[in-house]
N, C-alpha and C positions, 0 to 999 in steps of 0.2 A: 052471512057467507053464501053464494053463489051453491044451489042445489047440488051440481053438477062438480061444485069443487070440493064437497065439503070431505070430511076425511071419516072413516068409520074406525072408531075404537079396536084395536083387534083383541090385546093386553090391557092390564093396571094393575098395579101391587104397592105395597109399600116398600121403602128402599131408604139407603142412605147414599149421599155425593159428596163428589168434592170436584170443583172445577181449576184446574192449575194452569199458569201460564205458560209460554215458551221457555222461562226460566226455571218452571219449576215450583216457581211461589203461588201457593194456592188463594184465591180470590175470591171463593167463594165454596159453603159447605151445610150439611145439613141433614135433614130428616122430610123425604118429600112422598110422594105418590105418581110415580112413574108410568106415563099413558104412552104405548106404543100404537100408531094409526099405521095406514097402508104407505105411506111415505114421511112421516115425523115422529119426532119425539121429546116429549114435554117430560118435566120434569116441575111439580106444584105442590110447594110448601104446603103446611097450613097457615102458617102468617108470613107474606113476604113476594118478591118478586120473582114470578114462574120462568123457567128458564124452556126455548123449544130450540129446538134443532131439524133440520131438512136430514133423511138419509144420505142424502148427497153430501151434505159435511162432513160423512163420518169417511175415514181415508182409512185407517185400519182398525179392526179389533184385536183384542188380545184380552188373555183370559189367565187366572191364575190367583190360587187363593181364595178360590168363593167372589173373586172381584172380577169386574169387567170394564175393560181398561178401553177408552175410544177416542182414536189421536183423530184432530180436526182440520179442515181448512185453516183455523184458523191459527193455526201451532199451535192452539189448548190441546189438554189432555184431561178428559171426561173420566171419572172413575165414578161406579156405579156398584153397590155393596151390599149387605144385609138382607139380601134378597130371598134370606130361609129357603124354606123346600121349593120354593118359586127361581131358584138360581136356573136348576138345567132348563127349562120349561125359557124362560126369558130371554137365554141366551140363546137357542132352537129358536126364538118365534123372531128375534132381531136379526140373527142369519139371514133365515128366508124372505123377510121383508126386505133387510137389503140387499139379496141376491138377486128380488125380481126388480128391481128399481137397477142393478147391474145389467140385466137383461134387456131395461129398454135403453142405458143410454149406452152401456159400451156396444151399440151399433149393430147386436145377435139379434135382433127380433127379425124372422122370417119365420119362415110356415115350420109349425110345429108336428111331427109326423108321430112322435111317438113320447108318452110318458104316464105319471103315474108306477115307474118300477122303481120298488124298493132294495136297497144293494150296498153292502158293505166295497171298499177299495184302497189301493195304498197305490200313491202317486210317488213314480223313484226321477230324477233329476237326471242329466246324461252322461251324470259321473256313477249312478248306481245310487247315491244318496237317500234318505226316503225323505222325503219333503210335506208328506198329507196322507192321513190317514182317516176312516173313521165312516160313519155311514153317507149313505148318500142316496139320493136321485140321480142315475143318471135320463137326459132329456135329449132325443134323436130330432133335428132340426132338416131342412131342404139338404145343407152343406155341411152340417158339422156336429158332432156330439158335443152334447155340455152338462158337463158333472155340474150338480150342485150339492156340496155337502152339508150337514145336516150343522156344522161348526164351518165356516169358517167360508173363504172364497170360493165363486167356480172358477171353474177352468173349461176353458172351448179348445175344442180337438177338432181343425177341421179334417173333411175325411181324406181331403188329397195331402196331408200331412202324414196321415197312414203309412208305414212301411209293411205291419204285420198284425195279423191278428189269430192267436193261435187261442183253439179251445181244448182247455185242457183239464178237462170230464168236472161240466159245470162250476169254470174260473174260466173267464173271459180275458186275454193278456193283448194288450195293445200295446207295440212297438213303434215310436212317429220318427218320421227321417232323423229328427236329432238328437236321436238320442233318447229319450222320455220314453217312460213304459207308464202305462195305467193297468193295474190288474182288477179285474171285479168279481163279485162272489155273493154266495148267498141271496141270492137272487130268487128263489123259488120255483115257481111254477112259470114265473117269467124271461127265465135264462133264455130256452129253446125261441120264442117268439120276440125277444129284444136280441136275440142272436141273426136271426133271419130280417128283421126289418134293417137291422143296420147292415148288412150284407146287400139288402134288395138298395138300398138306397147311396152306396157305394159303387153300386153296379149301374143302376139309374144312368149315374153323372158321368161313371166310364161310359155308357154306348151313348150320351150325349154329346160327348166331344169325339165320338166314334162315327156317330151322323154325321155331325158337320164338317167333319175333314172330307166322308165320304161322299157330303155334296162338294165340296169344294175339287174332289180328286176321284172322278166317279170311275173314273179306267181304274184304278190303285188296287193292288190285290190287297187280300185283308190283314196278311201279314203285316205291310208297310205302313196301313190304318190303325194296326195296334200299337205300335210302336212308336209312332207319331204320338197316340194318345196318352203314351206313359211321359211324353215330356211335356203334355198339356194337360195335364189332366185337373180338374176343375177351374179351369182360367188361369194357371198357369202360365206366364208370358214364358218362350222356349227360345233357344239360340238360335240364329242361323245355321252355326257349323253345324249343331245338333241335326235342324231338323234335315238343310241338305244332304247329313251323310247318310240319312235315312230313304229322303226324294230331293233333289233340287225342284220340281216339279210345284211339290208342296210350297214353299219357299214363294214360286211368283204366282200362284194364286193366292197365298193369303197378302200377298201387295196388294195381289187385285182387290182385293175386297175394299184395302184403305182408298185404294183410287175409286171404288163405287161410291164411298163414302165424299168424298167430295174435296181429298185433305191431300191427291196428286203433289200437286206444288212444293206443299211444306213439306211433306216426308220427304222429297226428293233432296230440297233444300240442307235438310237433317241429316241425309243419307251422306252428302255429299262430305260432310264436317264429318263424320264418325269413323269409328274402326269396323270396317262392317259384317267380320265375321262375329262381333260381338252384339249386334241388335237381334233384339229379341221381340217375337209376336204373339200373343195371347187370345185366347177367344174364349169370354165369359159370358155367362146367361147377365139378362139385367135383376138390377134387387130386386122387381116384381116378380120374377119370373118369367111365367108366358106371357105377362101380359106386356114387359118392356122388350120382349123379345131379347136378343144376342147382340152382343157388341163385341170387337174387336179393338186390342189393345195394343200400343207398343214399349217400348226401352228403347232408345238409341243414348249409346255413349260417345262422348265427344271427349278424347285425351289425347297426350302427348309426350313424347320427352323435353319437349321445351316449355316449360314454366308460362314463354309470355303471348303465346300461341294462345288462344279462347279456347277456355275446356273443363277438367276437372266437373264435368260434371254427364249427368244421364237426362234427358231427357223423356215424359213421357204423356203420350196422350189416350187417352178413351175413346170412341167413334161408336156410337148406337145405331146399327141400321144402314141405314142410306143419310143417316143426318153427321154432318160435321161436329168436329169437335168445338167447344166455346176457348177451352185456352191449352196454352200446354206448360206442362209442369216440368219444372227443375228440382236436379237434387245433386249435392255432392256428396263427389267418389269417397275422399278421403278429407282429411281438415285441410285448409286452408297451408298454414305454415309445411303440412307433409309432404304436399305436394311440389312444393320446389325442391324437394330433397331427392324426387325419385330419378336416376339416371338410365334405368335401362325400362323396356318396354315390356319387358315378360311378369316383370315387376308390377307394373300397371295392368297388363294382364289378368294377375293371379284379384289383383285386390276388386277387377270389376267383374269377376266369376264370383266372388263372395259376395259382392255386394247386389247381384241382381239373386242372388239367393234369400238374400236378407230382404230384399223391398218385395219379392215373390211373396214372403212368408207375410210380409206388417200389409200389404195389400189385401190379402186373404182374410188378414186377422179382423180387419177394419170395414171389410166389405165393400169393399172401392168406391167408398165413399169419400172425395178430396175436400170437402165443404171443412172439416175439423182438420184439415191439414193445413192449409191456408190462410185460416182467420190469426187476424193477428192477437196479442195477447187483451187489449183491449176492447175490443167487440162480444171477448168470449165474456163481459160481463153483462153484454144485453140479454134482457129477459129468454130471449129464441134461442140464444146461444148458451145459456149456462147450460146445458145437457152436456155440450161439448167440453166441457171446464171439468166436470166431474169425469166425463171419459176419457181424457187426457190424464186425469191423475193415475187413471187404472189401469189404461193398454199401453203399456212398452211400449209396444208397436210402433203407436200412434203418434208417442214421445219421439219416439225416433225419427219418424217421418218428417213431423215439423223440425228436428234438429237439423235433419239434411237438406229441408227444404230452402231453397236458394229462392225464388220467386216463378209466378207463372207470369207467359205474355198472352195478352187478349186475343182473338181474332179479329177485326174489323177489315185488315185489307190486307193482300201477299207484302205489299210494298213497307206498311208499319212494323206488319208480322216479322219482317227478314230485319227491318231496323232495330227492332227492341228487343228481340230474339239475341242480336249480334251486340248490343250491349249491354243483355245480364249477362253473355258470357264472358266479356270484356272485363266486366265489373267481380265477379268471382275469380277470376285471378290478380285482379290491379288488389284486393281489401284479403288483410289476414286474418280478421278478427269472424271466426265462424256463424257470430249469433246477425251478422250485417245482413239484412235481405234485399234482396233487387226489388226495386219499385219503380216505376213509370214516372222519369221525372226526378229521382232523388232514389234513399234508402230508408230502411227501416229498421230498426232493432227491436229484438227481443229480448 
């Protein structure tokens, strides 16, 4: 094995298994010695055939009975048993190993600002519900807090998801637009200093979108610059209506910026097809940070009350800098068959206010990164791509993006651009069947 690949033992104990099919019928069982490494897990009889597995196989744990139960890629179901005083110890060191292997593919690795605190917490749903309890890590990132507990999955909180964070005498209560509370505690000596860094670093992101409005709007008094900021606040794509009835001002500088960027033409093209109190502009740091510099994003929706009109869908592109964008991306509004149903326009309306809410939050969650949005189902079995395979199993989000994703069209020239452009939207209303994707040339299914 390759120096560089090989795997370091973390665990091993003895254990007993059973491995079951998707129906249920077990296929294999036994008495093995159970070796946990930094990304696998083997499973080695003393006479017989070893059984491994990739962390990335495992899709959920569950736990219950002294057993530990691990549904797979491959609809098996792994039960893992007899594990004596070595249970809690096994099931703690399997968590964490497949937490950080969550951390590199569901798309969260940026700069890590704060961790190492230890901290009890109880995660409530945005019914009140309590959904997660129990110890944890929480870990302060550029963009987002991310629980890991000490059982079970993380969870990432980016901070412009934030609605409130009240302290209420060493318990930490975080409020997020939808609902969701995270409460934390027991913290120790760590409350005061994991209270303050996550504060400075929520403050950071607000006077960074507080700068660049205020380059873009250097008369603008500060009131107008804050206010702006709460509808953009970490990349955030905002409304027109919104930010006009804040500046119209604001509004044709951030066009200008897309027109610096070299993409004139096409947004005009887009603009002209859309409803356009409804397009929306964003302006996000790049994944590096300072070193990819800021880009500028859009939303334009393109609907209508007539069915056979090209539409039903959002379109949107990314712009870094001064350099163009390589493609632009589609997504639809609502399903295919719904959309002949709708007859009035306030209707259509209401559902593309949610929905740029909804593509707000899964572009956040996924780090606008469109590469796992687009690949089709088989590519994500090349070697580069399975990352993306396992982090699709695990970001909603992500799931969701490629559901709505209709196709992107290339860049090569204004003349192609406005052709292929004009017949994925053609094609998203002529096909009912949701899962059809536009492709250059023909379709695609997933």
């Amino acid at each position: 094995m390759n120096e560089e690949n090989k795997q370091i033992t973390i665990m091993e104990c003895p254990a007993s298994y059973s491995l079951s099919d998707e129906t249920g019928q077990i296929t294999a069982k036994g008495d093995v010695r159970v070796k946990l490494e930094e990304e696998n897990i083997s499973l080695l009889p003393k006479f017989g055939e070893p059984l491994f597995f990739s962390l990335r196989d495992i899709l959920e744990i569950f736990e219950g009975d002294y057993k530990i139960h691990l549904a797979l890629t491959s609809k098996e179901k792994l039960t893992i048993f007899n594990l004596g005083y070595k249970y809690e110890d096994f099931l703690r060191v399997l968590s964490r190993l497949r937490n950080e292997i969550l951390l590199k593919d569901m798309l969260m690795h940026e700069t890590l600002r704060k961790s190492g605190v230890e901290a009890e917490f109880v995660y409530f749903d945005d019914g009140g519900n309590e959904k997660q309890r129990g110890k944890c890590e929480p870990r302060l990132y550029e963009t987002a807090l991310v629980v890991i507990p000490e059982k079970g999955e993380l969870v990432r909180i980016p901070y412009s998801d934030i609605l409130e964070i009240r302290d209420e005498g060493f318990t930490l209560a975080i409020t997020t637009d939808f609902g969701e509370k995270f409460v934390f505690s027991k913290m120790g000596r760590q409350f005061d200093p994991f209270g303050e860094t996550l504060s400075d670093l929520i403050n950071e992101l607000s006077l960074k979108v507080q700068s660049s409005l205020k380059e873009l709007l250097p008369k603008a008094d500060p009131l107008v610059i804050r206010r702006a900021a709460r509808f953009m606040k970490e990349g955030k794509a905002a409304r027109r209506s919104d930010i006009e009835s804040i500046s119209p001002e604001l509004w044709v500088e951030l066009e200008k910026k897309l027109e610096a960027a070299g993409i004139k033409e096409e947004y005009d093209f887009l603009k002209s097809l859309a409803q356009k109190e409804k397009m929306c502009i964003g302006l996000k740091r790049g994944l590096l940070g300072d070193l990819t510099g800021e880009y500028v994003w859009f939303l334009i929706p393109i609907y209508s009350t007539n069915p056979k009109e090209p539409g039903n869908a959002v379109a949107m592109e990314a712009i870094s800098g001064e350099v163009g964008g390589k493609a632009t991306y589609f997504f639809r509004i609502v399903s295919r068959k719904e959309y002949l149903g709708f007859k009035g326009i306030e209707d259509l309306h209401r559902e593309v206010d949610n929905f740029i809410k909804r593509i707000n939050r899964c572009m956040l969650a996924i780090n606008f990164r469109r590469e796992p949005i687009y690949l089709p189902n088989e590519r994500l079995e090349e070697p580069q791509y399975q990352k993306y395979k396992f982090a699709i199993a695990k970001i909603p989000a992500l799931r969701e993006l490629r559901q709505l994703f209709i196709g992107r069209v290339i860049h090569s020239s204004p003349e192609q651009w406005k052709r292929d452009l004009m017949n994925l939207l053609k094609f998203n209303v002529s096909w009912q069947d949701d899962n059809a994707k536009w492709k250059k040339g023909g379709i695609e299914n997933d």
